[in-house]
FINU-986535 format. One record per atom (N, C-alpha, C): y, x, z. Coordinates in steps of 0.05 Angstrom, whole numbers, padded with zeros to 5 digits, always signed. Layout:
BEGIN
YXZ/...
This chain:
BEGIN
+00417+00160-00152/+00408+00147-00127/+00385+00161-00114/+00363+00179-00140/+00352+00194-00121/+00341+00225-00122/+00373+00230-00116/+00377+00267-00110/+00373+00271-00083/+00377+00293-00087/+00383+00310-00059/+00400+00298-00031/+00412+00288-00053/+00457+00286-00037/+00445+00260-00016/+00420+00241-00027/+00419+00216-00021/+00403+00215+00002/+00393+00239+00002/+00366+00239+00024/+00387+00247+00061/+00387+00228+00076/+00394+00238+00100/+00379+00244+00113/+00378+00270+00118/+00355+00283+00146/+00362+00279+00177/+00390+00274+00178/+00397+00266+00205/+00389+00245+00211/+00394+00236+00193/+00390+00198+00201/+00353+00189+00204/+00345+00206+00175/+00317+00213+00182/+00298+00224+00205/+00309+00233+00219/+00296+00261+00241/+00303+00240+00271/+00323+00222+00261/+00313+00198+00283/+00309+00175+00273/+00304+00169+00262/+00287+00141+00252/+00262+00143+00231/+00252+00165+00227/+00234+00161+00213/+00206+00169+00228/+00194+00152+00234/+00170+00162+00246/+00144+00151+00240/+00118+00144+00246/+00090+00141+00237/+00087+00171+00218/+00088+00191+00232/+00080+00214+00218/+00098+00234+00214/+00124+00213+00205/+00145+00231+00193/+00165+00252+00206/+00195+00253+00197/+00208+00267+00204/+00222+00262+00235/+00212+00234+00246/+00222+00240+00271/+00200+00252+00290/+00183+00247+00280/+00148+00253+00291/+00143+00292+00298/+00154+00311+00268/+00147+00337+00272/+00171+00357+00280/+00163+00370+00283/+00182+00395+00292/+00202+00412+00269/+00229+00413+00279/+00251+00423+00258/+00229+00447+00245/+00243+00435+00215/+00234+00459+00194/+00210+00452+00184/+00195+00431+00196/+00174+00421+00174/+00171+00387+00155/+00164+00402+00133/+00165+00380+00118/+00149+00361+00120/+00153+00338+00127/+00129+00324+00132/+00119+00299+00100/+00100+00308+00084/+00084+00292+00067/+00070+00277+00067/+00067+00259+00093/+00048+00250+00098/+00043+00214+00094/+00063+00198+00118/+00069+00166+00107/+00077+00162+00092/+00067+00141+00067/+00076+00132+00040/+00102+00116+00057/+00127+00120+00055/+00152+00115+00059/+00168+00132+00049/+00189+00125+00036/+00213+00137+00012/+00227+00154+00036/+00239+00174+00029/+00264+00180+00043/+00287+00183+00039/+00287+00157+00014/+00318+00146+00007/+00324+00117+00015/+00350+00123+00030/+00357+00090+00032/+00349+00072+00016/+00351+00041+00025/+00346+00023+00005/+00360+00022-00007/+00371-00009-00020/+00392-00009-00046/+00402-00027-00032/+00441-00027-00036/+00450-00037-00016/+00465-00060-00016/+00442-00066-00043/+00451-00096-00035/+00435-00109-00011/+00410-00104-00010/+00391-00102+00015/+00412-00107+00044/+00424-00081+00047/+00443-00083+00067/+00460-00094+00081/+00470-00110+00048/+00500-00114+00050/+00492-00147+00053/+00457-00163+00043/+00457-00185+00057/+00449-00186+00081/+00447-00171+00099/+00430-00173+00128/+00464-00173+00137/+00481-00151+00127/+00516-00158+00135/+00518-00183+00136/+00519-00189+00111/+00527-00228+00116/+00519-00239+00124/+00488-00242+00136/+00475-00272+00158/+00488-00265+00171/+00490-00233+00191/+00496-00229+00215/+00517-00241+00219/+00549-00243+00206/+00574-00245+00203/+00573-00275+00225/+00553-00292+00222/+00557-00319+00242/+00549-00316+00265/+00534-00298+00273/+00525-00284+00300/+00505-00309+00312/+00494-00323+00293/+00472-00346+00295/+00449-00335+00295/+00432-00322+00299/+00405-00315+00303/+00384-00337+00321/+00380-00356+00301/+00359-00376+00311/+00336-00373+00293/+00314-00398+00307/+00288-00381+00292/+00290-00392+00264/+00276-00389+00248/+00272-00392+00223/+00248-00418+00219/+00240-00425+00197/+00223-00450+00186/+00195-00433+00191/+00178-00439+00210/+00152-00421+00214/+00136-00416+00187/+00136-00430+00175/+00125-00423+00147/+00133-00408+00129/+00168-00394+00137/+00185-00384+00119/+00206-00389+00116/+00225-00377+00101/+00256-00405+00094/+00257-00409+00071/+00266-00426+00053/+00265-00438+00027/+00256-00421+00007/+00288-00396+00020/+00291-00379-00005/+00271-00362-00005/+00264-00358+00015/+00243-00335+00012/+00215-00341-00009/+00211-00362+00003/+00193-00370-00012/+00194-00374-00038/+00216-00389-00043/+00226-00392-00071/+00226-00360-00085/+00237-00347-00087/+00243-00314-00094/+00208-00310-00100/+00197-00313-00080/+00168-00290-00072/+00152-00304-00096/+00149-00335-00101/+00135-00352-00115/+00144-00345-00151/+00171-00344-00150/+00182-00334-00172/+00174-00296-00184/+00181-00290-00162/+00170-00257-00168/+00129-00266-00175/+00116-00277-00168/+00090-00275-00170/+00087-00281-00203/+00099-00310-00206/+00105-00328-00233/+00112-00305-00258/+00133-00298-00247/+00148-00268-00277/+00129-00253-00277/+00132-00227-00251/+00113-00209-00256/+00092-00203-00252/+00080-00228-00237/+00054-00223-00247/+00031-00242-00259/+00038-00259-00270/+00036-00284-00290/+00007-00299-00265/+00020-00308-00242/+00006-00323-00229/+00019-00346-00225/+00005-00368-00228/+00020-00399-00224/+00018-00399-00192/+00042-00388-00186/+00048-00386-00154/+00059-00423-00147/+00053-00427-00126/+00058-00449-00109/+00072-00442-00091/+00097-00443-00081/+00112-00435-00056/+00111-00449-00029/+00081-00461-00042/+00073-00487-00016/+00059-00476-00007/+00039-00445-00018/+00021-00438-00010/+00017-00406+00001/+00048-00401-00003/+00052-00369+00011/+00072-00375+00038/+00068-00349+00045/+00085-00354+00077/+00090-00333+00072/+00112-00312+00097/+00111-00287+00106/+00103-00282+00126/+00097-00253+00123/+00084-00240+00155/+00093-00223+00160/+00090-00216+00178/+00107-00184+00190/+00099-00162+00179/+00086-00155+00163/+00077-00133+00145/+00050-00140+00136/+00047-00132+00105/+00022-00129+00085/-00004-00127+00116/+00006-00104+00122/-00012-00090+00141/-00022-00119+00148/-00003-00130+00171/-00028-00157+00187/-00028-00188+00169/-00016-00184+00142/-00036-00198+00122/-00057-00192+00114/-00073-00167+00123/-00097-00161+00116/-00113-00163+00141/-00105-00163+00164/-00118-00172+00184/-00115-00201+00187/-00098-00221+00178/-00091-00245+00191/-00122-00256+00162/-00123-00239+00138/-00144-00252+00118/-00174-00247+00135/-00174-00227+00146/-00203-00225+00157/-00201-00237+00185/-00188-00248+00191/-00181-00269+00218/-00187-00291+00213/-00178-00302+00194/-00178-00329+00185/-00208-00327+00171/-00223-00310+00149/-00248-00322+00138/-00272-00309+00145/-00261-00289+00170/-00294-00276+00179/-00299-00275+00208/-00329-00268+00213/-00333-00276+00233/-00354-00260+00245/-00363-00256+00263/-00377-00234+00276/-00414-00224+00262/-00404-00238+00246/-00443-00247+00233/-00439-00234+00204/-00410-00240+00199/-00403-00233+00171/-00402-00199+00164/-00394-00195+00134/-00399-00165+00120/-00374-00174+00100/-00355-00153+00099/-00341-00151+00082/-00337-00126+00063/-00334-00126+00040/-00345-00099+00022/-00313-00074+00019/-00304-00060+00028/-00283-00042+00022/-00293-00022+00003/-00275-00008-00011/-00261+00023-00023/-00269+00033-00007/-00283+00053-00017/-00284+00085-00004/-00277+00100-00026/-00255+00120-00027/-00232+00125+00001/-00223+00092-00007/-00209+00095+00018/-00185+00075+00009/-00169+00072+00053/-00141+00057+00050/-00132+00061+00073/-00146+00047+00095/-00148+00067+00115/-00163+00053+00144/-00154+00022+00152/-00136+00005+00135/-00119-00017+00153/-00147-00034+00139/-00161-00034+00120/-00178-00056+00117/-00209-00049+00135/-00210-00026+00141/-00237-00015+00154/-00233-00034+00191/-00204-00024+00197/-00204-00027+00216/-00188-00060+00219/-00184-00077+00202/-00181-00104+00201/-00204-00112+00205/-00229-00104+00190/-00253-00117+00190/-00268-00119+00219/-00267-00101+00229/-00283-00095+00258/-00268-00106+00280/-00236-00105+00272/-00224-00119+00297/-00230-00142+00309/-00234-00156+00279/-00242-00197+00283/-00274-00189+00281/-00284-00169+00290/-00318-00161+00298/-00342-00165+00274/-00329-00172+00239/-00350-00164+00229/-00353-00134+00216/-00362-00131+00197/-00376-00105+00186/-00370-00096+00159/-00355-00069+00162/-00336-00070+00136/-00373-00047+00130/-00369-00060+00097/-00383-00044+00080/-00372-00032+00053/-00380+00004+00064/-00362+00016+00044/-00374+00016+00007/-00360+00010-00010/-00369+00021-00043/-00355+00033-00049/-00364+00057-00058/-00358+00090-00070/-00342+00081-00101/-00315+00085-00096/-00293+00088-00120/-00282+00126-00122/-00298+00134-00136/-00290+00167-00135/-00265+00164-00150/-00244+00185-00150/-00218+00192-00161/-00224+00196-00184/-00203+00189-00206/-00204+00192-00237/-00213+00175-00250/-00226+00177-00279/-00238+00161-00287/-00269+00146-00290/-00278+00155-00267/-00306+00154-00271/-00318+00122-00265/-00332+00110-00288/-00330+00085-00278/-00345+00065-00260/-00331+00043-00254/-00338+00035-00234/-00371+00021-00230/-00386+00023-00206/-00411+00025-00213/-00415-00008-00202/-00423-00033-00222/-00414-00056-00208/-00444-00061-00205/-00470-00047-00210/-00489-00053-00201/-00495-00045-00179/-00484-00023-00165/-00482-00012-00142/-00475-00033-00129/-00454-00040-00129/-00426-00064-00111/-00455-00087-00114/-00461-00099-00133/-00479-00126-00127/-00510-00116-00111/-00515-00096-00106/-00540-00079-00089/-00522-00086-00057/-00498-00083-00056/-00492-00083-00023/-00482-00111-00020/-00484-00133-00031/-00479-00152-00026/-00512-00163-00004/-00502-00181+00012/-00522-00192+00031/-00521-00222+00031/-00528-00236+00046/-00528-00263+00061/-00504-00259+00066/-00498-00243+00093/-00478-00238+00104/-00445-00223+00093/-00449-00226+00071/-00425-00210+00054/-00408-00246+00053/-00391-00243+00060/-00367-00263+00059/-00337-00247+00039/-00327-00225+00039/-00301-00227+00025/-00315-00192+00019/-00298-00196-00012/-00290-00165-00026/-00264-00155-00015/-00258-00136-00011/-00237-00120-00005/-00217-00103-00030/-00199-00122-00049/-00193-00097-00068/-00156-00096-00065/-00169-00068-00072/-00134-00042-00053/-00129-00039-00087/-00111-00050-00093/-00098-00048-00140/-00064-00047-00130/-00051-00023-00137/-00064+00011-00140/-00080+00015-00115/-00095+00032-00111/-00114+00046-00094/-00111+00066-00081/-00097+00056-00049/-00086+00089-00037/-00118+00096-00023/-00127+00126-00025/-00109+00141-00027/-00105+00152-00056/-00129+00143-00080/-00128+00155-00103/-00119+00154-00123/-00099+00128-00124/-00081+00121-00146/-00090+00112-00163/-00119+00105-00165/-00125+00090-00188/-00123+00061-00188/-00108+00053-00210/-00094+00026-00225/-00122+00018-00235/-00132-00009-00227/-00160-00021-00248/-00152-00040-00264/-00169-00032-00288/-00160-00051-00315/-00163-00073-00310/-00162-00096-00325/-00160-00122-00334/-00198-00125-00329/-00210-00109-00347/-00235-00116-00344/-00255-00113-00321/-00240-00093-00308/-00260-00071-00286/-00253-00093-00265/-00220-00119-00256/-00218-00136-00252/-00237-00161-00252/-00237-00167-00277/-00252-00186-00287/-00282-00188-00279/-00296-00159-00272/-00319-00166-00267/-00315-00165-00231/-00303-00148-00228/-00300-00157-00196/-00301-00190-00188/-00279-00201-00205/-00268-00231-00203/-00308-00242-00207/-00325-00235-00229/-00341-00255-00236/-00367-00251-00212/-00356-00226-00200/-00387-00220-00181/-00382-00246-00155/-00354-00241-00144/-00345-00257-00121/-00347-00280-00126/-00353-00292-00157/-00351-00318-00161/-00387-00321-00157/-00397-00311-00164/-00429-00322-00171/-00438-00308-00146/-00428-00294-00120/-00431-00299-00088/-00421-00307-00067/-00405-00322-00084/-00387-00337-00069/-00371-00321-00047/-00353-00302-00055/-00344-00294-00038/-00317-00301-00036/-00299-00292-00019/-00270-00293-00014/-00262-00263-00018/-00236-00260-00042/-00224-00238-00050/-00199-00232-00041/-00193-00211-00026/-00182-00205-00009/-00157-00184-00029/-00139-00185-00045/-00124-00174-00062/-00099-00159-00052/-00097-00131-00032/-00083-00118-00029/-00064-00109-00052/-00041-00110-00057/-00024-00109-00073/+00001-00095-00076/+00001-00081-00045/+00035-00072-00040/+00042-00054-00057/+00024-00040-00076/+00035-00014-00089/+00041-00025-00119/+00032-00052-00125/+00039-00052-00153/+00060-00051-00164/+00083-00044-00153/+00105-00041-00173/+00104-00010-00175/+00087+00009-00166/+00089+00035-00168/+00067+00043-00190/+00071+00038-00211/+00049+00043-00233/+00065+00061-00260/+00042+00081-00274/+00054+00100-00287/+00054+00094-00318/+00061+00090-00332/+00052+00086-00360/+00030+00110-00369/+00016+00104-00389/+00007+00079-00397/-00001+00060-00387/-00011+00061-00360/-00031+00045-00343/-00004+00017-00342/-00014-00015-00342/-00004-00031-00338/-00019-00049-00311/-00015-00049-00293/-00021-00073-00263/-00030-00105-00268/-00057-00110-00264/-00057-00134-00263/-00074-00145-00244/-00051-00167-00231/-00072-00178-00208/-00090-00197-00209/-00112-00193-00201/-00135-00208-00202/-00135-00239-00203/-00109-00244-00182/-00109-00280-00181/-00094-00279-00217/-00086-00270-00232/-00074-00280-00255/-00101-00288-00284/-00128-00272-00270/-00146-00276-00283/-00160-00303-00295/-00168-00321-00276/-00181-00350-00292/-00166-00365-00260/-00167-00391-00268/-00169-00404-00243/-00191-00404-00215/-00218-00408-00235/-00241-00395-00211/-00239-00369-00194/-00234-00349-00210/-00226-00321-00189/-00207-00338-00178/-00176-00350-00184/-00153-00342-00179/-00161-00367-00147/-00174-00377-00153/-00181-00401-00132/-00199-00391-00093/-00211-00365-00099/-00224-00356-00085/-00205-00329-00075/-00178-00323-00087/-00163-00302-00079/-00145-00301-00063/-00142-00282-00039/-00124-00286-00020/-00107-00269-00033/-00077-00266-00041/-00059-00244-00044/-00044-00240-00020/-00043-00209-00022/-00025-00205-00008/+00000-00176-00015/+00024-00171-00006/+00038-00150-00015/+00059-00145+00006/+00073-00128-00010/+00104-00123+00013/+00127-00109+00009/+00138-00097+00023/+00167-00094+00015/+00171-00067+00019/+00152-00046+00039/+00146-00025+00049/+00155-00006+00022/+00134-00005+00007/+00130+00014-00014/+00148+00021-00034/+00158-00009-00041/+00178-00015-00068/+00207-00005-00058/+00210-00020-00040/+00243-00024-00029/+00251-00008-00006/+00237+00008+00007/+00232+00024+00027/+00234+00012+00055/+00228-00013+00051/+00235-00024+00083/+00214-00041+00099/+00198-00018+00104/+00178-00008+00126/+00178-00025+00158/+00208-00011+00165/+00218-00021+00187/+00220-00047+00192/+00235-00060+00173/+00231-00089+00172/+00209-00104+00178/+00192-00093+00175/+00161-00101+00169/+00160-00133+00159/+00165-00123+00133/+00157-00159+00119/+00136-00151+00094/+00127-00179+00092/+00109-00182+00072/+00105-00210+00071/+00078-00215+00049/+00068-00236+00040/+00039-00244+00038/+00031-00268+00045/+00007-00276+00045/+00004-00293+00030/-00011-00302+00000/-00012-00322-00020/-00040-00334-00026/-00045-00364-00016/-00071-00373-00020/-00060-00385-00059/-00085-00401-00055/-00083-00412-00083/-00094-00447-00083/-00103-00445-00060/-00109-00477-00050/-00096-00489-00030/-00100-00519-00026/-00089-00516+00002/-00107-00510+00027/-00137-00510+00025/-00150-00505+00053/-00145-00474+00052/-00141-00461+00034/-00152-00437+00050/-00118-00425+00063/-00096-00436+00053/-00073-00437+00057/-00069-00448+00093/-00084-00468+00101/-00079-00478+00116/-00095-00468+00143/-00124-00461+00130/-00134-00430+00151/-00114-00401+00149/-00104-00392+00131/-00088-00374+00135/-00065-00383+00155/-00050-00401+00150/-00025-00414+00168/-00039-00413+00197/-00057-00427+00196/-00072-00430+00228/-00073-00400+00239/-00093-00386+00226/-00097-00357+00239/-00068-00345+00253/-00048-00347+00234/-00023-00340+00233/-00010-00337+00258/-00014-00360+00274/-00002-00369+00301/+00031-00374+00295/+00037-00373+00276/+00068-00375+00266/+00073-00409+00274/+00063-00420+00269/+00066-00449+00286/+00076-00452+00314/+00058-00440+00330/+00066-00429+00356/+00082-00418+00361/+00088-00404+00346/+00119-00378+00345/+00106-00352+00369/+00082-00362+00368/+00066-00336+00379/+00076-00302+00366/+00070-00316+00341/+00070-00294+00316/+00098-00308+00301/+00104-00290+00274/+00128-00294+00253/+00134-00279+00241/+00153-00285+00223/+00158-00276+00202/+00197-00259+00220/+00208-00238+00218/+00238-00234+00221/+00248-00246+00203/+00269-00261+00212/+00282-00283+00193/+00306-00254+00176/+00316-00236+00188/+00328-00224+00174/+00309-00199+00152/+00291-00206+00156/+00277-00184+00144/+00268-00212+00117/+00267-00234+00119/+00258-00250+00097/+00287-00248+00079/+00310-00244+00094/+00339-00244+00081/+00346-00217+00058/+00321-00198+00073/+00317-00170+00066/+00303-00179+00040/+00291-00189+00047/+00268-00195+00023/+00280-00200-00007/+00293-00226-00003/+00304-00241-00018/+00324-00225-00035/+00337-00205-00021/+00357-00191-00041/+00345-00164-00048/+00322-00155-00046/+00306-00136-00053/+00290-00156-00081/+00279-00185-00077/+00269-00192-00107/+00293-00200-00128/+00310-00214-00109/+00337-00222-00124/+00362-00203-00133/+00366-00180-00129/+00382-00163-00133/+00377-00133-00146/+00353-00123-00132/+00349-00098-00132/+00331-00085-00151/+00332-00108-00171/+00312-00094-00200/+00316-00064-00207/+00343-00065-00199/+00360-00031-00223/+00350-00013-00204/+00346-00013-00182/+00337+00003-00159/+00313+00009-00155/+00296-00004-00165/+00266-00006-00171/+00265+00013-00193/+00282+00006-00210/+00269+00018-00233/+00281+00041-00243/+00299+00050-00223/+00309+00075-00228/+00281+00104-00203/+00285+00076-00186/+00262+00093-00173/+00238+00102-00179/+00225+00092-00195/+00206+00093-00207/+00203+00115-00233/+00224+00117-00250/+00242+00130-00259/+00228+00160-00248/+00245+00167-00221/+00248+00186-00207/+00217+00201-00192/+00208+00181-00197/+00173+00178-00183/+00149+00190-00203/+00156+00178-00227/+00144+00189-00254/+00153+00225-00252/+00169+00233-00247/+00175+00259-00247/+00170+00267-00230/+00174+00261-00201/+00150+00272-00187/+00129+00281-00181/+00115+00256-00184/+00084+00260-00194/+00080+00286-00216/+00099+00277-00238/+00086+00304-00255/+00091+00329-00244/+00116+00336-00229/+00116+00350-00211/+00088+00362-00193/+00084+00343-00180/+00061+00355-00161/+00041+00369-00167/+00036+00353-00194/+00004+00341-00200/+00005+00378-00219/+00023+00379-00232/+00028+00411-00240/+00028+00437-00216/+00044+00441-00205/+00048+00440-00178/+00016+00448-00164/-00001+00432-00168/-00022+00431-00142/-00044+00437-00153/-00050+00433-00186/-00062+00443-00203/-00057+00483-00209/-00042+00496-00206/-00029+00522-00203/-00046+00529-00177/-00054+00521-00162/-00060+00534-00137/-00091+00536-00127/-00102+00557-00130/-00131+00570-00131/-00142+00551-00109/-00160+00540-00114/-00182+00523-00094/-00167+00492-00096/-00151+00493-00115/-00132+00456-00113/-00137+00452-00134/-00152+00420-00137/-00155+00401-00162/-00141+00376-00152/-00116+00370-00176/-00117+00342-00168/-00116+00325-00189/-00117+00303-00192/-00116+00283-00219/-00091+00267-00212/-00069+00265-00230/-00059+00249-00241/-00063+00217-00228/-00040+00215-00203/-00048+00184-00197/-00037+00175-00220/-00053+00146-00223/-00039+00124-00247/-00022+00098-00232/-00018+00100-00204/-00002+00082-00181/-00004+00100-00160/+00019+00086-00152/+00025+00096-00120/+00041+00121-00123/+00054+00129-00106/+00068+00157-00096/+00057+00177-00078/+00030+00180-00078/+00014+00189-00062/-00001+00209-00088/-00015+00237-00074/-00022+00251-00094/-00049+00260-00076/-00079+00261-00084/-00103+00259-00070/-00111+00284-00083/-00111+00305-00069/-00114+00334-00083/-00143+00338-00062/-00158+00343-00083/-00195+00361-00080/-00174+00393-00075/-00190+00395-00049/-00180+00430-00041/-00204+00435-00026/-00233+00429-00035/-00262+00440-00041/-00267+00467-00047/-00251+00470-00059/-00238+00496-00088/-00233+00525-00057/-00220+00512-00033/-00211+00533-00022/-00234+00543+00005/-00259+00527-00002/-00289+00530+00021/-00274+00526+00055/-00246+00509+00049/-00241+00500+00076/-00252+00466+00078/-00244+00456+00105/-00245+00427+00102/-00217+00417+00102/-00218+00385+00091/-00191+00376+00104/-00181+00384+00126/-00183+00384+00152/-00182+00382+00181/-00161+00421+00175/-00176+00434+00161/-00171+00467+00158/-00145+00468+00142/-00147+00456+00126/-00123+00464+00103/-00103+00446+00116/-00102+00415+00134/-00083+00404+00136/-00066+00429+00162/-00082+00442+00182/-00068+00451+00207/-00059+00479+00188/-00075+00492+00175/-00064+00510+00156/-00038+00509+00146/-00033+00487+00134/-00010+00476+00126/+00018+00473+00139/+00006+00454+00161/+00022+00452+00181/+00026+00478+00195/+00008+00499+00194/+00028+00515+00223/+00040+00536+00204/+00026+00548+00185/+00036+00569+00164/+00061+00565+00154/+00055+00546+00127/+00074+00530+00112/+00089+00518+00122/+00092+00496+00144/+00115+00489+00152/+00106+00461+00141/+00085+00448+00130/+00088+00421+00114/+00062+00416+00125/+00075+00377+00140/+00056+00361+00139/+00036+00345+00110/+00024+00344+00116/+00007+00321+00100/-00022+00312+00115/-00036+00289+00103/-00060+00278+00112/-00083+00290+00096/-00099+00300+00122/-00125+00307+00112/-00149+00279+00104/-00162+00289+00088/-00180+00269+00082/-00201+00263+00102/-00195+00249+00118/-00217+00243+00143/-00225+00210+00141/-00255+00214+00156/-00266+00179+00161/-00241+00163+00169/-00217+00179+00185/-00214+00156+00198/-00192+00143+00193/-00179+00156+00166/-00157+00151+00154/-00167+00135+00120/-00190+00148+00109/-00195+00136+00084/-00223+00128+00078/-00240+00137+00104/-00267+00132+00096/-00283+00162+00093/-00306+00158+00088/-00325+00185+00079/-00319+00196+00054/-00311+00179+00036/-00310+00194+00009/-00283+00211+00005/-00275+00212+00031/-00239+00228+00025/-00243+00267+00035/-00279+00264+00051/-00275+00300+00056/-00274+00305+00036/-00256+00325+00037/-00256+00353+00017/-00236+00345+00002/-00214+00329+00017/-00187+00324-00006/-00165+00322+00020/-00137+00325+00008/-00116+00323+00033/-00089+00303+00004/-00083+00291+00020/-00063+00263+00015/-00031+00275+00019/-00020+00277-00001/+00010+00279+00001/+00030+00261-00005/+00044+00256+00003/+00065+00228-00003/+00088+00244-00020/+00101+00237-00035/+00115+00245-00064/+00145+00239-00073/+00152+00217-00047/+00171+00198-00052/+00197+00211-00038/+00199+00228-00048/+00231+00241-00027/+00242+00254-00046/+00261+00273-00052/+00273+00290-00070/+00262+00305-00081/+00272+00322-00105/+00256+00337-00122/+00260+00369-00096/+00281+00366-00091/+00286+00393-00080/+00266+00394-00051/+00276+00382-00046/+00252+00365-00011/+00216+00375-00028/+00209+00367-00047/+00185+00373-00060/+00182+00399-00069/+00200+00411-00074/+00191+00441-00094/+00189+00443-00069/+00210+00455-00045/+00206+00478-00020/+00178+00470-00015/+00170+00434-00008/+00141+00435+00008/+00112+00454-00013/+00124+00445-00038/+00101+00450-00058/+00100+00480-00057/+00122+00501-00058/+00125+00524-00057/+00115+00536-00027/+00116+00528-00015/+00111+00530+00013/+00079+00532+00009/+00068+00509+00003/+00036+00509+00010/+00018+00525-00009/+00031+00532-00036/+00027+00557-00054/+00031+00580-00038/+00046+00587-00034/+00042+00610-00020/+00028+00615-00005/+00023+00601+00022/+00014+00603+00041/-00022+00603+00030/-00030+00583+00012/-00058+00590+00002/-00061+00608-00014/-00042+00625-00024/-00048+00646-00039/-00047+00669-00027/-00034+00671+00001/-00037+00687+00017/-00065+00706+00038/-00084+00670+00028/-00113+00667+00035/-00120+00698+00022/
């Protein structure tokens, strides 16, 4: 399912864009948006075939439709041992504006909310949109641990919600049970609201095992917004679906409100919830062959990128994303990404403020998720071209 044979570039080179292959010019590889460039799994497909078959396209239950909910509450329940309520999740049109619809709903122009550095611009730039003040804490790549006296130094008056990205784009680091746990006990004793980005957890590498924060005690699990999606796992981006999961009913019912889904302002695509449903209900073997295929990638790269004079990278432990230190080559991000691009022929993301924060100069972001063969040319490509230096 994920060779060479599977990857369509035609079909790609017009529909794939935010970065990608419909975005650059023939002959370059583009590494850049965490999006697969293998079809989904078709059972996915083959139920968006069957609603359509009645040619009924009316709106859907603003809160969701049964099944969806049912499925999403059940997937929380199995894998990730949270006593999900299906009274208390909805869908949204992507993870993405579940992370803005959370800082919509609990902050406010007075407020401070704490993010990842690095970590992805969608929570930097959630925070400032609804006008409060994202405050960055320094999570460096690897194992170095996490500094939670630091994190309780930037707490204020004004600190209302933590921001945690588990896996952690751009650096891949998976946080334990404990490194959790104290997160969970700081937000409890400042009362904050935890804001639990989640879309990458089914992309995790052994040994490392995923656990989300709401599965911790009831007190964390009571102060946690979850949220996830369908983007990363199942490849369907386009669709733009996801999930928003309180654990009470008020904070459920400020989320709903923010939502405007009442109004039908805002919503959920009723075919993309149909997407959903046979992506939790069907598409286990597809998951997990992918993943499969992902594990070898990574070791791929991470070999791969380590070989190449002025390139350090570590070993993500989540995600399909590979965060390579190229410090090593006395260029900057901004140098090595156009380097890349005009020499080599291969996109990827440089480590800039305005993609991951301050703590990403001196590193460039590659996405991992396409063929082995699609990977050697880019990887071979950007070897050369820096050894040419």
């Amino acid at each position: 399912m994920f060779s060479s044979t599977t990857v369509n570039l035609d079909v790609l080179k017009k529909r794939a864009y935010n970065l990608r292959w419909a975005t650059v010019p023939n002959g370059v590889i583009p590494l850049t948006a965490a999006d697969p460039d293998f079809p989904c799994a078709p059972e996915i497909s083959e139920a968006i075939i069957r609603f359509t078959k009645d040619r009924y396209m009316s709106y859907g239950p603003p809160e969701g439709s049964t099944q969806f909910k049912k499925s999403m509450a059940g997937f929380f329940q199995e894998k990730r041992n949270i006593p999900a309520d299906p009274a208390l999740l909805f869908p949204v049109d992507s993870a993405a504006f579940g992370i803005w619809l959370t800082c919509k709903a609990f902050l406010t122009g007075q407020d401070e909310a704490i993010i990842f550095d690095p970590v992805d611009f969608l929570f930097r730039y959630s925070i400032e949109a609804v006008g409060a003040t994202a405050i960055p804490f320094s999570i460096p790549a690897g194992d170095v641990p996490v500094d939670f006296d630091g994190l309780e130094k930037l707490i204020s008056k004004h600190t209302k919600m933590i921001c945690i990205c588990n896996p952690l784009n751009p650096t891949g680091k998976v946080f334990s049970k404990a490194e959790l746990l104290r997160f969970g006990e700081i937000a409890c004793k400042h009362d904050l609201i935890i804001l639990s980005d989640e879309i990458w957890s089914d992309i995790i590498y052994a040994p490392h095992v995923f656990t989300s924060i709401a599965s911790l005690d009831e007190e964390i699990r009571d102060r946690t917004v979850t949220i996830t999606g369908f983007s990363k796992s199942y490849g369907l981006a386009g669709l733009r679906i996801g999930t928003v999961m309180a654990s009470n009913e008020a904070h459920y019912s400020k989320l709903f409100e923010a939502s405007l889904h009442g109004s039908t302002i805002n919503g959920a695509n009723v075919l993309s919830q149909v997407a959903a449903v046979a992506a939790l209900d069907e598409s286990a073997y597809y998951l997990d062959a992918f993943k499969l295929h992902l594990h070898r990638m990574r070791d791929l790269v991470v070999s791969e990128l380590n070989s190449i004079d002025g390139f350090h990278c570590i070993a993500p432990e989540g995600c399909y994303v590979a965060f390579a230190d190229i410090t090593g080559t006395h260029k900057t991000s901004t140098e090595v990404r156009d380097l890349l691009f005009n020499e080599a022929k291969v996109a990827v993301v440089p480590g800039l403020k305005q993609w991951f924060g301050e703590g990403a100069e001196g590193y460039i972001r590659l996405s991992f998720a396409t063929s082995e063969e699609i990977l050697t040319d880019a990887l071979s490509r950007i070897k050369n071209t820096i050894k040419s230096l």
